[in-house]
LOKOLTI-574070 format. One line per 10 residues: number of its first residue (from 1); their letters; for each residue y, x, z of C-alpha. Coordinates in nm, 4 decimals, always signed. Last residue first. Example, Ala and Ser with C-alpha at 12.3 -4.5 7.8 and 13.67 -1.06 7.14 Angstrom:
! residues 2
2	sa	-0.1060:+1.3670:+0.7140; -0.4500:+1.2300:+0.7800
***
This chain:
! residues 93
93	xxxxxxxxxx	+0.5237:-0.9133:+0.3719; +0.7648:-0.9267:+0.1015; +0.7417:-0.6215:-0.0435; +0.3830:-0.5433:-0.0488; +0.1919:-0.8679:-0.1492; +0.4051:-1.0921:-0.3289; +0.6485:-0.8172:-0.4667; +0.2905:-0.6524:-0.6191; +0.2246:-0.9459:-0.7194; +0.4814:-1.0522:-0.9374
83	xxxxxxxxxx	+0.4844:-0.7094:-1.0498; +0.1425:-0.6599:-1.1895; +0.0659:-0.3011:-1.2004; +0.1240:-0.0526:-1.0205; +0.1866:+0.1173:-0.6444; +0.3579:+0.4323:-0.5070; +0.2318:+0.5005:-0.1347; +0.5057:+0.7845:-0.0390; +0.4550:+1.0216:+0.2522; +0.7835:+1.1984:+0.3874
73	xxxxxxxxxx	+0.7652:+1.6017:+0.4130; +0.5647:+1.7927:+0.6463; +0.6698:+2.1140:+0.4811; +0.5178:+1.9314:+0.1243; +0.5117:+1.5943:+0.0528; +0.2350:+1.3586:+0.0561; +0.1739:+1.1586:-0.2120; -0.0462:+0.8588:-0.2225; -0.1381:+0.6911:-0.5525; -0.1989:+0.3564:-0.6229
63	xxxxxxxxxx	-0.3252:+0.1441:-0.9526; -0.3928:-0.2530:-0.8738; -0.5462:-0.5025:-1.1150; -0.8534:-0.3928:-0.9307; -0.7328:-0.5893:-0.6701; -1.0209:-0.7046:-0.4065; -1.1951:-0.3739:-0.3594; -0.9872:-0.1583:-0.4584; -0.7191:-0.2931:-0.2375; -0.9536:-0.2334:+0.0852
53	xxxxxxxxxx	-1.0070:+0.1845:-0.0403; -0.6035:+0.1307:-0.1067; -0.5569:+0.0348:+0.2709; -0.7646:+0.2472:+0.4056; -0.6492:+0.5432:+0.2410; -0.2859:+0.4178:+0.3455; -0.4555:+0.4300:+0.7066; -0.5670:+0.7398:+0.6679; -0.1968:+0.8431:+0.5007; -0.0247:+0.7458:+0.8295
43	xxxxxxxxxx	-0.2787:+0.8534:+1.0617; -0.0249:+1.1053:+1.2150; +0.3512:+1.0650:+1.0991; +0.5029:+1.1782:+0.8354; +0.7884:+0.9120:+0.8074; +0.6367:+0.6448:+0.5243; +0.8323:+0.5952:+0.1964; +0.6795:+0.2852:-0.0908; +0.7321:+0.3563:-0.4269; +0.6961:+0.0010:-0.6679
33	xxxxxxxxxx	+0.5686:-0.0821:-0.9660; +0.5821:-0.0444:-1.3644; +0.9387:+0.1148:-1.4030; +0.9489:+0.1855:-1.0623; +1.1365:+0.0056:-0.7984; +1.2301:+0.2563:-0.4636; +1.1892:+0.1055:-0.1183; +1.2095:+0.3007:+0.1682; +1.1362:+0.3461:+0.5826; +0.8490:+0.1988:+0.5625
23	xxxxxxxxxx	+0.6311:+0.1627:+0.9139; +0.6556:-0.2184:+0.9477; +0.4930:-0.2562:+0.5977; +0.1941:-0.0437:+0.7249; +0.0836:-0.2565:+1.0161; +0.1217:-0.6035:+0.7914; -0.1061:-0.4236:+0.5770; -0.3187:-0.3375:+0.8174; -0.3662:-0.6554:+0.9937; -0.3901:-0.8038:+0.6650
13	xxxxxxxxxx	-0.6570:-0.5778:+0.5136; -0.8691:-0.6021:+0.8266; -0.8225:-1.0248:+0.8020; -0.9539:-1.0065:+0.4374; -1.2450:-0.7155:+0.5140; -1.4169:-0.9968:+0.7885; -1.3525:-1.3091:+0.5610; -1.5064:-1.1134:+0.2628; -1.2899:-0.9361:-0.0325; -1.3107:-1.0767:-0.3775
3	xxx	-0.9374:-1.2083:-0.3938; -0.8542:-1.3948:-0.6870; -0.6970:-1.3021:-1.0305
***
């Protein structure tokens, strides 16, 4: 499994990512990933767009969904797949 993503899109999906990780506020394992929570705050689930569009990309090994909950409710980024990984790229940045 290697990266497919160009010099240019690697360094936008690091600065993001490294953006994003400062912003949760929870962890939560899942049986085959991890839940990311995110305060409601505005451009939070662009940039999560971003960031999985970027993911898509370079790890299709990946599976994300984004759920925003209701009465401006906390966002959640939950993630799948390969768990080494995943804890390699999103909880330990």
């Amino acid at each position: 499994m290697a990266c497919t993503l160009g010099k240019e899109s690697l360094e936008e999906r690091k600065e993001l990512l490294k953006e994003l990780m400062r912003g949760i506020v929870e962890r939560r394992p899942l049986d085959d990933g991890i839940a990311l929570r995110f305060e409601p705050e505005p451009g939070v689930v662009t940039r999560l767009a971003q960031l999985v569009d970027l993911e898509r990309e370079c790890c299709q090994f990946f599976g994300f969904r984004i759920r925003v909950e209701e009465e401006n409710g906390p966002i959640w980024l939950e993630l799948t797949g390969p768990k080494d990984l995943i804890h390699e790229y999103f909880e330990g940045k």
